[in-house]
N, C-alpha and C positions, 0 to 999 in steps of 0.2 A: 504494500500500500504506500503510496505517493505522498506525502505533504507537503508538496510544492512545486516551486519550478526555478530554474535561475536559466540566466544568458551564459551561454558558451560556446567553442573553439570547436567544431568538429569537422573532422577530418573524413570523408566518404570514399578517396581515392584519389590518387596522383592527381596532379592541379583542379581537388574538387574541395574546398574547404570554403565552411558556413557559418553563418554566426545565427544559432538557435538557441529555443526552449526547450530545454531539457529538465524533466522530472528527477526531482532529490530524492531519493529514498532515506525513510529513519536511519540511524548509525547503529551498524551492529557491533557488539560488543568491542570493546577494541579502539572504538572510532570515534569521533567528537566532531563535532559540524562547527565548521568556522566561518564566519564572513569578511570575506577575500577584500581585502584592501586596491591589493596589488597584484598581478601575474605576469611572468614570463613566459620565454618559452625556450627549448635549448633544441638541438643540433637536432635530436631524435625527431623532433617537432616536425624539425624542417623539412627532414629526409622524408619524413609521412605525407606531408602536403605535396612536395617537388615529384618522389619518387611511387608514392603509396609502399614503400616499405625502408626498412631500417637493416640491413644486413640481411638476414635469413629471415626476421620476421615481416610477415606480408599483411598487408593490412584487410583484413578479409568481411570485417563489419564496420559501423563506423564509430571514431574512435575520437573522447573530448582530449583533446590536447591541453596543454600548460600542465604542468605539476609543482613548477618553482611561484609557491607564492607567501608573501605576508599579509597575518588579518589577525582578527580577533575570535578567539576562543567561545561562541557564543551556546555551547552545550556540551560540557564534557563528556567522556564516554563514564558511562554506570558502572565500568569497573575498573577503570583506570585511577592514578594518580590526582589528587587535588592540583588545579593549576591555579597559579596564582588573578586573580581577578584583574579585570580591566579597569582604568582609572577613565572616568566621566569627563 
């Protein structure tokens, strides 16, 4: 089950990349939902858009790119570490 949606980076295939709504899934154990300040993007990014693959791996469904980002912490995971709170 979905609760929600954000704008993102996806990649469909060699020179086919979109900027869509993409549905957020709850965080499963493990995981904490942040809200992204900032993103980049690095080389792998690139090879996916330019090439639709990265070495051996082929891009075969489509895939949100950026992984390099900074934000804020806005739900920790339920069984993870306390993080320190964000200042207002």
């Amino acid at each position: 089950m979905t609760t929600n949606s954000t704008t993102a980076v996806v990649a469909h295939g060699a020179g086919d990349l979109r900027v869509e709504r993409v549905d957020v899934r709850p965080p499963a154990p493990g995981e904490a939902v942040v809200a992204v300040a900032y993103g980049g993007i690095c080389g792998s990014d690139l090879h996916y858009w330019q090439h639709g693959a990265v070495g051996e791996s082929v891009l075969r469904t489509p895939m949100v790119l950026g992984h390099e980002v900074v934000g804020t912490v806005v739900r920790e995971a339920a069984d993870g570490p306390d993080l320190p709170k964000a200042r207002r």
